[in-house]
mmJSON file of the N, C-alpha and C atoms, coordinates in Angstrom:
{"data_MODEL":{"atom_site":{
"group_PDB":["ATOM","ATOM","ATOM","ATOM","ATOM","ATOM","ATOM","ATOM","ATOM","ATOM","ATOM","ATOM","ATOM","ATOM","ATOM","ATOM","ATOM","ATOM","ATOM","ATOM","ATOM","ATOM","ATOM","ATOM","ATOM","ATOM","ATOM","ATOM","ATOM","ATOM","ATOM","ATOM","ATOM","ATOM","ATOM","ATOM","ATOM","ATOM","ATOM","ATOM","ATOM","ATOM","ATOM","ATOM","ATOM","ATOM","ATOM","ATOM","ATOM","ATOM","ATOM","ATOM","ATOM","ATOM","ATOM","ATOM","ATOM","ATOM","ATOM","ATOM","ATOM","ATOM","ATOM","ATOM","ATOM","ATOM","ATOM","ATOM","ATOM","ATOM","ATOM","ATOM","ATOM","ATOM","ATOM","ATOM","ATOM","ATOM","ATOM","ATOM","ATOM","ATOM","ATOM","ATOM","ATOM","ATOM","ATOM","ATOM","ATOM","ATOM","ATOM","ATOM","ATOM","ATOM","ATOM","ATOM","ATOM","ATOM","ATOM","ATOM","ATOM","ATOM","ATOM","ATOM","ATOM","ATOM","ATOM","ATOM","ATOM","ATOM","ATOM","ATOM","ATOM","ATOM","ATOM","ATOM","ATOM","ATOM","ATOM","ATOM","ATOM","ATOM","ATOM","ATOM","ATOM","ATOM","ATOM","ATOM","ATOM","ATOM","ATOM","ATOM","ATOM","ATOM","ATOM","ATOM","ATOM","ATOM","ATOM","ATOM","ATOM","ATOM","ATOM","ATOM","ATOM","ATOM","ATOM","ATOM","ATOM","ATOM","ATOM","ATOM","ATOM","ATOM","ATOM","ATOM","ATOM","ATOM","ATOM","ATOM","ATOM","ATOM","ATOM","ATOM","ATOM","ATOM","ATOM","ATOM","ATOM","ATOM","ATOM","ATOM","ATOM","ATOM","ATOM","ATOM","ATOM","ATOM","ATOM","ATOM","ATOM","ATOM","ATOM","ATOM","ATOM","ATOM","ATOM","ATOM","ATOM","ATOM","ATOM","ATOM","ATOM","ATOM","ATOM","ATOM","ATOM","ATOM","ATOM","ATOM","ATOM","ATOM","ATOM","ATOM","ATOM","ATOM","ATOM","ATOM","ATOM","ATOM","ATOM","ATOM","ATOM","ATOM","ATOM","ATOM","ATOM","ATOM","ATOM"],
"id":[1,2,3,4,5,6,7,8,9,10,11,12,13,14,15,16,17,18,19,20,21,22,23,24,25,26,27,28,29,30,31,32,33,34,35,36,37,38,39,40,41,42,43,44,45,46,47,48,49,50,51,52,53,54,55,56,57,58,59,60,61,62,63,64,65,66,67,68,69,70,71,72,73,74,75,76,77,78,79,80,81,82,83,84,85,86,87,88,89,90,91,92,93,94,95,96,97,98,99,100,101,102,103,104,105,106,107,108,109,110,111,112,113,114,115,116,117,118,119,120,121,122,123,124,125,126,127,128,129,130,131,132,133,134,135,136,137,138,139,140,141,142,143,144,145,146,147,148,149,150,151,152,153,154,155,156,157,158,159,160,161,162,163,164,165,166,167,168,169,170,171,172,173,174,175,176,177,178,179,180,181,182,183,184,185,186,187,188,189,190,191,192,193,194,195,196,197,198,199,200,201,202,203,204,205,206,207,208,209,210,211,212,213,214,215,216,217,218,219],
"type_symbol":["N","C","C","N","C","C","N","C","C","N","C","C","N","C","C","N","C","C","N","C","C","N","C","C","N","C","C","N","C","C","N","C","C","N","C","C","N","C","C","N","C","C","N","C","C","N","C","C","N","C","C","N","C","C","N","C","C","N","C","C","N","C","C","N","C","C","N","C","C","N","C","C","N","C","C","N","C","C","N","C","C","N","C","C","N","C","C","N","C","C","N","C","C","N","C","C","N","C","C","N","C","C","N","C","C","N","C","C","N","C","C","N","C","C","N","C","C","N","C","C","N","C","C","N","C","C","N","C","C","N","C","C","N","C","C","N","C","C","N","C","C","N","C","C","N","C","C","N","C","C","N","C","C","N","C","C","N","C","C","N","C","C","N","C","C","N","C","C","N","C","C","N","C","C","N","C","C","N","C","C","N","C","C","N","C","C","N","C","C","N","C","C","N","C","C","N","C","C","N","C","C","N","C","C","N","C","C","N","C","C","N","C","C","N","C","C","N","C","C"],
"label_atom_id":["N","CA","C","N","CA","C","N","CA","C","N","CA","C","N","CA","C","N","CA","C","N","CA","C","N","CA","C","N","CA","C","N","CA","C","N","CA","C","N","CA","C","N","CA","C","N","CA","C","N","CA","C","N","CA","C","N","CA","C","N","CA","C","N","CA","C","N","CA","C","N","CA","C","N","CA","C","N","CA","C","N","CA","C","N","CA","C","N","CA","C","N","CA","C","N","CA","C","N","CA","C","N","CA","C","N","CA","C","N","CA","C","N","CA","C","N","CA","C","N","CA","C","N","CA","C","N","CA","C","N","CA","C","N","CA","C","N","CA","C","N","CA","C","N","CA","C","N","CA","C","N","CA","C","N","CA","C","N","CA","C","N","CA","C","N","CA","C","N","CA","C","N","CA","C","N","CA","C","N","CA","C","N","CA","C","N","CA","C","N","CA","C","N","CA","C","N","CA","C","N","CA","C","N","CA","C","N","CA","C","N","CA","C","N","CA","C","N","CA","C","N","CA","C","N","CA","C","N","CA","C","N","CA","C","N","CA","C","N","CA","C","N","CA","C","N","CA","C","N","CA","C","N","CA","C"],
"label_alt_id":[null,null,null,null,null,null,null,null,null,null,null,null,null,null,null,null,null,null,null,null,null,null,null,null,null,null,null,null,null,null,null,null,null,null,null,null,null,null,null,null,null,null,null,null,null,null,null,null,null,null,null,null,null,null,null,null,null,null,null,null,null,null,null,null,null,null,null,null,null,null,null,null,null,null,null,null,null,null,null,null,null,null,null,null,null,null,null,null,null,null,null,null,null,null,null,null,null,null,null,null,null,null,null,null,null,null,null,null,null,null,null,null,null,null,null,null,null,null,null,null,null,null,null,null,null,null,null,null,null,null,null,null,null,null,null,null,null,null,null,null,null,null,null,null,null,null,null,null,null,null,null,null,null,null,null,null,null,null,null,null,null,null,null,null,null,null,null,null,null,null,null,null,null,null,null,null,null,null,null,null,null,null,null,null,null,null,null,null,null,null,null,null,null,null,null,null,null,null,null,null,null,null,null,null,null,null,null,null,null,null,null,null,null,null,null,null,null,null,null],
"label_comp_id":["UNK","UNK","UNK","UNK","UNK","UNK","UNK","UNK","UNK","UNK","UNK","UNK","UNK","UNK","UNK","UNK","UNK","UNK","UNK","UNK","UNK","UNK","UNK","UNK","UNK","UNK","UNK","UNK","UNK","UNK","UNK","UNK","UNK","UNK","UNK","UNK","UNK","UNK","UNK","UNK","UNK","UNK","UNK","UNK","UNK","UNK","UNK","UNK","UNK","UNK","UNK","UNK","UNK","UNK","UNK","UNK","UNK","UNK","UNK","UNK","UNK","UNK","UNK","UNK","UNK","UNK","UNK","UNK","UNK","UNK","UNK","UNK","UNK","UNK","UNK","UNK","UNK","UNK","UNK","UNK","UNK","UNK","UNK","UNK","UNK","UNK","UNK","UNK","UNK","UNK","UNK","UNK","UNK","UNK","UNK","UNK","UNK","UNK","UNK","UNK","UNK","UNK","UNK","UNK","UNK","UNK","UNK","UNK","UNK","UNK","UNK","UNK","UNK","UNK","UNK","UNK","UNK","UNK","UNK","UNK","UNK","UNK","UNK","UNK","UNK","UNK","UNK","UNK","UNK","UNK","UNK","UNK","UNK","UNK","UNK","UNK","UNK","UNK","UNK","UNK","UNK","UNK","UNK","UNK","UNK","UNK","UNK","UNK","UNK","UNK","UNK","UNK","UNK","UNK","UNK","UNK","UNK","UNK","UNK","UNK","UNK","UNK","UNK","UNK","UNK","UNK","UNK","UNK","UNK","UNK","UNK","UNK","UNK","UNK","UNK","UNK","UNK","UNK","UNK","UNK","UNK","UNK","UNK","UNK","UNK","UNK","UNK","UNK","UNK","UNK","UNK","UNK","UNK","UNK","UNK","UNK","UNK","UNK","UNK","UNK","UNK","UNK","UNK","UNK","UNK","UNK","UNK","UNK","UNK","UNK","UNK","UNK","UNK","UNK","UNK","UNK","UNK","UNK","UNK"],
"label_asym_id":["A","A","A","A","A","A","A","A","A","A","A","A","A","A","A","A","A","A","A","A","A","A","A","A","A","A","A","A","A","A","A","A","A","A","A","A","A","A","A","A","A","A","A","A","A","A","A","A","A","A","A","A","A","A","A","A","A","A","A","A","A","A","A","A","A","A","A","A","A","A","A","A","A","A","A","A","A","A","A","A","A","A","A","A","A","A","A","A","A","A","A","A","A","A","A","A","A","A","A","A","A","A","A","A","A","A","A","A","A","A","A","A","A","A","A","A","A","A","A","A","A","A","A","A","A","A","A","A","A","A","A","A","A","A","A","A","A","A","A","A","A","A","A","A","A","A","A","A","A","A","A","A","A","A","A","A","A","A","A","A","A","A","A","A","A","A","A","A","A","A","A","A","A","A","A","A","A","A","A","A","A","A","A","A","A","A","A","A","A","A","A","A","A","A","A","A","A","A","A","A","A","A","A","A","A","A","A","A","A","A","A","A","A","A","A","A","A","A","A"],
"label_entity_id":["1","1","1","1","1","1","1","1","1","1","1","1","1","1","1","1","1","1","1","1","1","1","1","1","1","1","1","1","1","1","1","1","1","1","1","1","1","1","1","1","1","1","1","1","1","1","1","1","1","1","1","1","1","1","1","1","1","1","1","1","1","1","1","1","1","1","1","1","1","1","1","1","1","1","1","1","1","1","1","1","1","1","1","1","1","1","1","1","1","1","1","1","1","1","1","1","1","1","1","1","1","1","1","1","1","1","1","1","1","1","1","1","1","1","1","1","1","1","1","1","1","1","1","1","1","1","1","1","1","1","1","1","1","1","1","1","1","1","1","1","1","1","1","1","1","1","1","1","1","1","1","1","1","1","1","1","1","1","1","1","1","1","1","1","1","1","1","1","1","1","1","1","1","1","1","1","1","1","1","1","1","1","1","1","1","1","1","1","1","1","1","1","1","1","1","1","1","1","1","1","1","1","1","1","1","1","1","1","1","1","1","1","1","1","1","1","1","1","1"],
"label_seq_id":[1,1,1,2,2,2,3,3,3,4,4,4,5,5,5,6,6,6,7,7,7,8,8,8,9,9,9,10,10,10,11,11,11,12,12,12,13,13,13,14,14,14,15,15,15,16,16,16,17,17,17,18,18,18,19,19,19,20,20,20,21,21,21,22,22,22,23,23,23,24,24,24,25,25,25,26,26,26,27,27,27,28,28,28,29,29,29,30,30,30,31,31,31,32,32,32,33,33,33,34,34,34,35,35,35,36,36,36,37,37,37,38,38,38,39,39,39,40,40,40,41,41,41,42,42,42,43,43,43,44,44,44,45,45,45,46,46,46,47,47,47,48,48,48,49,49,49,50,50,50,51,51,51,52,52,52,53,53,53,54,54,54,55,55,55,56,56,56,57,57,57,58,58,58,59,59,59,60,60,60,61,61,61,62,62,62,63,63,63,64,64,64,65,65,65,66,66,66,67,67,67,68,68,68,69,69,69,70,70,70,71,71,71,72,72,72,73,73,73],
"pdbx_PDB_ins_code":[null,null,null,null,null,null,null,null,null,null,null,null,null,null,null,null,null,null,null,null,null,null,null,null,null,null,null,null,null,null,null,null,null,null,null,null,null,null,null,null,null,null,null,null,null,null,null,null,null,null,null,null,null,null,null,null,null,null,null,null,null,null,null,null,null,null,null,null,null,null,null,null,null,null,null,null,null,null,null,null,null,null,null,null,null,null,null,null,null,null,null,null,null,null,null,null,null,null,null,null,null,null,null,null,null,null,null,null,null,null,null,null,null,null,null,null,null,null,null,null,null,null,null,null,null,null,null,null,null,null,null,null,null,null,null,null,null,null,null,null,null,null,null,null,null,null,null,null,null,null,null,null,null,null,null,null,null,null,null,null,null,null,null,null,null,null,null,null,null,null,null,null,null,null,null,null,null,null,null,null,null,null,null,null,null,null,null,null,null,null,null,null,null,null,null,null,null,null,null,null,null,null,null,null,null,null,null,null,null,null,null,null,null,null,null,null,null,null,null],
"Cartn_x":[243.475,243.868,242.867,243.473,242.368,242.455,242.116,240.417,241.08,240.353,240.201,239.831,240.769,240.178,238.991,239.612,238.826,238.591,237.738,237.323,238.148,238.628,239.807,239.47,237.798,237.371,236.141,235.211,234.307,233.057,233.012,231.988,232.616,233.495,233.374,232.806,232.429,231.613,231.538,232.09,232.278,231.689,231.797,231.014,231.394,230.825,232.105,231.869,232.949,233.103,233.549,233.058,232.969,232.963,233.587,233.324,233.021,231.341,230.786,230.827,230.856,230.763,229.169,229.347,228.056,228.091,226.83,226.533,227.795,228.099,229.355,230.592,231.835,232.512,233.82,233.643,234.725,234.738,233.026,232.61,232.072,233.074,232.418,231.112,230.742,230.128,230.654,230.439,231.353,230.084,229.961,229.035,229.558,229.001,229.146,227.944,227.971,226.616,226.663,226.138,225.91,224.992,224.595,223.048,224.154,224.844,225.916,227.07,227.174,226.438,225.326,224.338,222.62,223.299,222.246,222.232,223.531,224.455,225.788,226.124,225.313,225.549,225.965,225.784,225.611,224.416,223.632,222.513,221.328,221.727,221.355,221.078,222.175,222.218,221.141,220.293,220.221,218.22,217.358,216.234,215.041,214.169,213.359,212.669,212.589,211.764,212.878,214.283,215.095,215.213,214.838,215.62,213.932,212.725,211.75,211.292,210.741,210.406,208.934,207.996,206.728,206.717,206.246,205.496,204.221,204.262,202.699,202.218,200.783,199.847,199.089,198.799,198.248,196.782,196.352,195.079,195.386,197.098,197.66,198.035,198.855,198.83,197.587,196.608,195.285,194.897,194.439,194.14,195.034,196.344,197.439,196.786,196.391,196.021,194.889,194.107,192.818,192.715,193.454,193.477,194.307,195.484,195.823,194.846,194.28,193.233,193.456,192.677,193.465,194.656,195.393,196.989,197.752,197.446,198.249,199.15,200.604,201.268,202.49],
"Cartn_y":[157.377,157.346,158.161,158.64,159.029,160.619,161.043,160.957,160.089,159.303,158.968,159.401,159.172,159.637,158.451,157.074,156.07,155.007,154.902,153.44,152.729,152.408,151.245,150.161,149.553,148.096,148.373,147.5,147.806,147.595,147.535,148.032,148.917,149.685,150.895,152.158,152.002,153.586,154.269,155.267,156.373,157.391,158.158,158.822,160.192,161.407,162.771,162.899,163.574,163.595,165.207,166.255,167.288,167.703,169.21,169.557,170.51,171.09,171.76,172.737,174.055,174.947,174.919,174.797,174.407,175.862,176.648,177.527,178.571,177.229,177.423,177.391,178.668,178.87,177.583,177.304,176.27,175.062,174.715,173.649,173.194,172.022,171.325,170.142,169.795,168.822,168.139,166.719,166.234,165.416,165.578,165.405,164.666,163.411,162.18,161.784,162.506,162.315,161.082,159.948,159.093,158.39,159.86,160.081,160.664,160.319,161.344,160.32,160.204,161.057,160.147,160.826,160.836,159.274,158.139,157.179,156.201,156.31,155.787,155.817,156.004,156.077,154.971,155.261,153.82,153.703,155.059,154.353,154.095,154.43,153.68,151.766,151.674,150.23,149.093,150.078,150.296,150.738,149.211,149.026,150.411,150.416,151.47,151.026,149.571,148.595,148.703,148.717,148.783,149.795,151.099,152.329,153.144,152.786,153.558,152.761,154.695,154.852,154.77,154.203,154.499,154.569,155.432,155.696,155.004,155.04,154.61,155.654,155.909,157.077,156.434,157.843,158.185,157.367,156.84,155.567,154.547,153.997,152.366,152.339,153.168,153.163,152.929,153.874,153.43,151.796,151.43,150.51,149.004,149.62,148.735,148.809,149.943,149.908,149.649,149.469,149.086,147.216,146.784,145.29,144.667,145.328,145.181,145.48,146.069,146.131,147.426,146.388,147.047,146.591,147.464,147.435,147.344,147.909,148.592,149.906,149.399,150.267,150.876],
"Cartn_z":[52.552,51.157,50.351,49.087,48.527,48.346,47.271,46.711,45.17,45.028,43.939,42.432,41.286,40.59,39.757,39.378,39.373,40.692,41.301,42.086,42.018,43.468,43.739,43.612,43.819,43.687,42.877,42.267,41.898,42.426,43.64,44.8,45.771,45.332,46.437,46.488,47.946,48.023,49.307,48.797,49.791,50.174,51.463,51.511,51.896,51.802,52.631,53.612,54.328,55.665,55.821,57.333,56.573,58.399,58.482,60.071,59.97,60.763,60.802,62.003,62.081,63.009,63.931,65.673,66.147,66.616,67.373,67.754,68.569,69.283,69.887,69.419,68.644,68.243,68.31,69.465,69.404,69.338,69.066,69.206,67.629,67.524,65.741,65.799,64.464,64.475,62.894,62.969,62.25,61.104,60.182,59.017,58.531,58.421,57.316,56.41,55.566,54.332,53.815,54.291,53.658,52.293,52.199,50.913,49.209,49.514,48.354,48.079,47.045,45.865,45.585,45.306,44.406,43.731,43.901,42.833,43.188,44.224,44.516,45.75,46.702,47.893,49.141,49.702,50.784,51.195,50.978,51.777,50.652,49.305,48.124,48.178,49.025,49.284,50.268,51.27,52.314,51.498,51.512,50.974,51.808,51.081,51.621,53.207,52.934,54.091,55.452,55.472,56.421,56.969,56.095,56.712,56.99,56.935,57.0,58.729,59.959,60.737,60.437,61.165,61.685,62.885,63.493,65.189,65.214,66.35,66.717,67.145,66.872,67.518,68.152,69.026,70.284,70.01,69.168,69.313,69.468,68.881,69.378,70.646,71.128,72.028,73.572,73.523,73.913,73.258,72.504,72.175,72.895,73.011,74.053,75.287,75.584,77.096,77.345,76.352,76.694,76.734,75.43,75.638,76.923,77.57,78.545,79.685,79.778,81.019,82.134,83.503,84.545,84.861,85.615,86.122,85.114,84.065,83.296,83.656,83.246,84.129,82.588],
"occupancy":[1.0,1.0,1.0,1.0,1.0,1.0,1.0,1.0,1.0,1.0,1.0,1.0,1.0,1.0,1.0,1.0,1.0,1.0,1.0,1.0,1.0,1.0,1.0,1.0,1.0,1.0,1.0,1.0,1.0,1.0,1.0,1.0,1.0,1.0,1.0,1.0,1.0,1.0,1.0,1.0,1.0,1.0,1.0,1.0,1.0,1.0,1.0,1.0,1.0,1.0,1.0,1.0,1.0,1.0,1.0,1.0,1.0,1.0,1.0,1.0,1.0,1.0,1.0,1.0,1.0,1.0,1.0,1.0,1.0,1.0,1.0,1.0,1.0,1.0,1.0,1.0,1.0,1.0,1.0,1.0,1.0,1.0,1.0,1.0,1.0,1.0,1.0,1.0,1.0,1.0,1.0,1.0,1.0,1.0,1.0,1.0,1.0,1.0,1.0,1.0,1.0,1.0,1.0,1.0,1.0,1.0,1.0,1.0,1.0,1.0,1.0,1.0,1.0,1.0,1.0,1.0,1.0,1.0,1.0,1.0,1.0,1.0,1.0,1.0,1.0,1.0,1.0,1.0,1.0,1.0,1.0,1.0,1.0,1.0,1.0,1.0,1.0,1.0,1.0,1.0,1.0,1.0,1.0,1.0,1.0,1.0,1.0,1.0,1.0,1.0,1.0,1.0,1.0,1.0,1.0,1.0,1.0,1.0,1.0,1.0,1.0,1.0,1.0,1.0,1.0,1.0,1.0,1.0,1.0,1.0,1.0,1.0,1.0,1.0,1.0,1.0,1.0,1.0,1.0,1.0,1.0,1.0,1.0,1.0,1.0,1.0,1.0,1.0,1.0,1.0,1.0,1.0,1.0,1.0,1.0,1.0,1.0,1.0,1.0,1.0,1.0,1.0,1.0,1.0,1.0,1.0,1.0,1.0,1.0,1.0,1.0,1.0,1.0,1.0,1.0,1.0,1.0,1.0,1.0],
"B_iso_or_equiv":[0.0,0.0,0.0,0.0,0.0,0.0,0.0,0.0,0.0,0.0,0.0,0.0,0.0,0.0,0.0,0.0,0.0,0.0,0.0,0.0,0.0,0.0,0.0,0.0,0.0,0.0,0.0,0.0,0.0,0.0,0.0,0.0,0.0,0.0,0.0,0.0,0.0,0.0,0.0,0.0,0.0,0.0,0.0,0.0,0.0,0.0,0.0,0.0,0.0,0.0,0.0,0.0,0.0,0.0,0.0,0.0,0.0,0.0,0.0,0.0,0.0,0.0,0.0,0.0,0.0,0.0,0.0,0.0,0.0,0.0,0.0,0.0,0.0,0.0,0.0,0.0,0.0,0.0,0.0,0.0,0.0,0.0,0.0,0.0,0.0,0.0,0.0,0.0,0.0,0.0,0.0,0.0,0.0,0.0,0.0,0.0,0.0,0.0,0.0,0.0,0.0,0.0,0.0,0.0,0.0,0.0,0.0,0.0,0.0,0.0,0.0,0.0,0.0,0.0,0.0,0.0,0.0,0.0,0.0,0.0,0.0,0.0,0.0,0.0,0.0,0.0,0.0,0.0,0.0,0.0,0.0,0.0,0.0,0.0,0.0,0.0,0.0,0.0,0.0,0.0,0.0,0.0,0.0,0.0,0.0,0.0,0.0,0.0,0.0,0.0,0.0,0.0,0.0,0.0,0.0,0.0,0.0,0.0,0.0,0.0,0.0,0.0,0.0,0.0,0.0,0.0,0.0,0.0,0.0,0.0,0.0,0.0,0.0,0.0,0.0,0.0,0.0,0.0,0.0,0.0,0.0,0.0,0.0,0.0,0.0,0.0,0.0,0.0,0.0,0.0,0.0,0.0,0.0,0.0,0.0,0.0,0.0,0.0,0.0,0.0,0.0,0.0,0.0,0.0,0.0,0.0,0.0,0.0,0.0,0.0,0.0,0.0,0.0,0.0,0.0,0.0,0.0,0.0,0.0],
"pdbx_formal_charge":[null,null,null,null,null,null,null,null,null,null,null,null,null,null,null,null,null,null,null,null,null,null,null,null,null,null,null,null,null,null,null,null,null,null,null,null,null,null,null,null,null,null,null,null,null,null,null,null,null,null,null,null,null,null,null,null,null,null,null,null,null,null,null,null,null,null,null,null,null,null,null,null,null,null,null,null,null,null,null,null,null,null,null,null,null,null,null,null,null,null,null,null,null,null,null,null,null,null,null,null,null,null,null,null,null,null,null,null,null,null,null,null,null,null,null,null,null,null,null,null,null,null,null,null,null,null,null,null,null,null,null,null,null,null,null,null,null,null,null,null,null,null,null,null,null,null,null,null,null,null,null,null,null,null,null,null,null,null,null,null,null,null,null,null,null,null,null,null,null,null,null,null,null,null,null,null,null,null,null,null,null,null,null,null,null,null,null,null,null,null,null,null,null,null,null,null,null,null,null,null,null,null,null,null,null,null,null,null,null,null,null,null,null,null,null,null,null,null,null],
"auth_seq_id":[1,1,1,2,2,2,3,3,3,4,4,4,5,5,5,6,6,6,7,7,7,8,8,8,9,9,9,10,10,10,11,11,11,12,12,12,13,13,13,14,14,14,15,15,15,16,16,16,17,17,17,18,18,18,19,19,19,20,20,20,21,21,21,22,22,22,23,23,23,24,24,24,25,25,25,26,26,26,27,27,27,28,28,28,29,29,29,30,30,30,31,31,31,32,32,32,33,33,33,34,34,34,35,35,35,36,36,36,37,37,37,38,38,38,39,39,39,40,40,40,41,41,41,42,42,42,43,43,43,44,44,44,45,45,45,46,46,46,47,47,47,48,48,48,49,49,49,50,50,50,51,51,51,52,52,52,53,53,53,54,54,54,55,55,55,56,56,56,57,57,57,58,58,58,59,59,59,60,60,60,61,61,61,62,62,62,63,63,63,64,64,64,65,65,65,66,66,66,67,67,67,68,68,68,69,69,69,70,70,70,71,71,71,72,72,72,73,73,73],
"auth_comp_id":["UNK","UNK","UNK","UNK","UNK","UNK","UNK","UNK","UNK","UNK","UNK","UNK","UNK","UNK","UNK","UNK","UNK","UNK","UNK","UNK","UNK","UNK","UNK","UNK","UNK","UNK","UNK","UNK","UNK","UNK","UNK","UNK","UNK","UNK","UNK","UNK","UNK","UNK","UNK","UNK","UNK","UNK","UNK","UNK","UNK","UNK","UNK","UNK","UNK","UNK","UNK","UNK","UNK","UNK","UNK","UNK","UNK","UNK","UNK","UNK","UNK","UNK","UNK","UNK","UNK","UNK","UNK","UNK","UNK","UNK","UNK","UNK","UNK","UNK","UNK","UNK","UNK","UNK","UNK","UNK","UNK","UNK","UNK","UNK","UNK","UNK","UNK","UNK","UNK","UNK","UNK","UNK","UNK","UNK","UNK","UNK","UNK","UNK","UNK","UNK","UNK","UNK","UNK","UNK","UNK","UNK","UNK","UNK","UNK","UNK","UNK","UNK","UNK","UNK","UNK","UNK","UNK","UNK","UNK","UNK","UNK","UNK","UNK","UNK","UNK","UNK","UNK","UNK","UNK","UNK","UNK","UNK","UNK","UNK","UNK","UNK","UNK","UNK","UNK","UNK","UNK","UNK","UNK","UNK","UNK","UNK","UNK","UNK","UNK","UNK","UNK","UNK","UNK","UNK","UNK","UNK","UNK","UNK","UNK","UNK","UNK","UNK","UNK","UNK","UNK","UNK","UNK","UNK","UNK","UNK","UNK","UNK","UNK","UNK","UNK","UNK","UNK","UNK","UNK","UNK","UNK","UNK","UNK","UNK","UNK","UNK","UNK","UNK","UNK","UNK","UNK","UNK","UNK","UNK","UNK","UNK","UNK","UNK","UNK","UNK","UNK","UNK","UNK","UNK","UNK","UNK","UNK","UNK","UNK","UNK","UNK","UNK","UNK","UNK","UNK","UNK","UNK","UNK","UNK"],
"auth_asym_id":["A","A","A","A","A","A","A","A","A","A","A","A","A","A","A","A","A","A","A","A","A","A","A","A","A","A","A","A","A","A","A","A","A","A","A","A","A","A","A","A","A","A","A","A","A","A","A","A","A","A","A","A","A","A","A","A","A","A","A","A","A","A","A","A","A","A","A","A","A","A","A","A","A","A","A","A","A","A","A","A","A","A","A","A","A","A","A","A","A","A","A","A","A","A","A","A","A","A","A","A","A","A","A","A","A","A","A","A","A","A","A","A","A","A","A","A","A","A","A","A","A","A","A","A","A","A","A","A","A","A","A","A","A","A","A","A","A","A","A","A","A","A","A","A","A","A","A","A","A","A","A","A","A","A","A","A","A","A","A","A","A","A","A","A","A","A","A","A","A","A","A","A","A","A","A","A","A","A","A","A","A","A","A","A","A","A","A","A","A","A","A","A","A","A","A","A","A","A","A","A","A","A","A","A","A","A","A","A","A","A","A","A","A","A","A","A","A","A","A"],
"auth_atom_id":["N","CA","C","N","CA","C","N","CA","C","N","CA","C","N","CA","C","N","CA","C","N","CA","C","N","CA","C","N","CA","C","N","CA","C","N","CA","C","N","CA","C","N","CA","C","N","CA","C","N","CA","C","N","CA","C","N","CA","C","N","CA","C","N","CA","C","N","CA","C","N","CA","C","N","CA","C","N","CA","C","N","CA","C","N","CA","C","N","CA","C","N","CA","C","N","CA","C","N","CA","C","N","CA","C","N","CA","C","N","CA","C","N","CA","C","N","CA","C","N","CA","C","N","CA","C","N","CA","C","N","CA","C","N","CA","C","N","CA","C","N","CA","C","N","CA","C","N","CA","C","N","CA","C","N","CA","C","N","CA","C","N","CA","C","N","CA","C","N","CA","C","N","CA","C","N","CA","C","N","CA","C","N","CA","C","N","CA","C","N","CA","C","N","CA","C","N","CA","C","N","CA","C","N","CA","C","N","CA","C","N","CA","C","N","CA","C","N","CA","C","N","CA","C","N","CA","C","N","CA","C","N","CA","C","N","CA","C","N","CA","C","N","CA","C","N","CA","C","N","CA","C","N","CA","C"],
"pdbx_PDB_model_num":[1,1,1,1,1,1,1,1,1,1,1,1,1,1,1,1,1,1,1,1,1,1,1,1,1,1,1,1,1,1,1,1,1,1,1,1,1,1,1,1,1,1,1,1,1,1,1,1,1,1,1,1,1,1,1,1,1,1,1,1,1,1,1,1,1,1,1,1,1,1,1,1,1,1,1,1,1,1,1,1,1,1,1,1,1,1,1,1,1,1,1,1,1,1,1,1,1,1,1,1,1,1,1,1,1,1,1,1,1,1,1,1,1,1,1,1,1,1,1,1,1,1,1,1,1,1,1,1,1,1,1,1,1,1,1,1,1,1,1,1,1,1,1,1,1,1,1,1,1,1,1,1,1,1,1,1,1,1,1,1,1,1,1,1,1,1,1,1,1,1,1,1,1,1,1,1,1,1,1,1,1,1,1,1,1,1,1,1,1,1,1,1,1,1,1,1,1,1,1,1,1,1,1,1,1,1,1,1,1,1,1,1,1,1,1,1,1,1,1]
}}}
């Protein structure tokens, strides 16, 4: 359905959907921007604490292997 000109409910939100050309001529890739629109998104919804990655570096790691010991595997 759709495109809307006003919002069918008043929490809906959508997002675009879009097919992209890959290196390979016959081959697509299929884009769902969930960041869009700015300020209304879905992933507007979606707290900074849920959606943020940290790694561990190459000193936690050691530090794992050091409190683990020997036969650390």
């Amino acid at each position: 359905m759709g495109p809307f000109r006003i919002p069918p409910f008043t929490t809906f939100h959508t997002s675009p959907l879009r097919v992209v050309p890959k290196k390979d001529p016959s081959e697509f890739r299929l884009i769902h921007h969930l960041s869009s629109p700015k300020g209304h998104s879905v992933n507007d919804g979606i707290s900074d604490y849920c959606s943020s990655v940290k790694y561990v570096s190459v000193s936690d790691a050691i530090t794992a292997i050091e409190a683990i010991g020997d036969g650390c595997f």
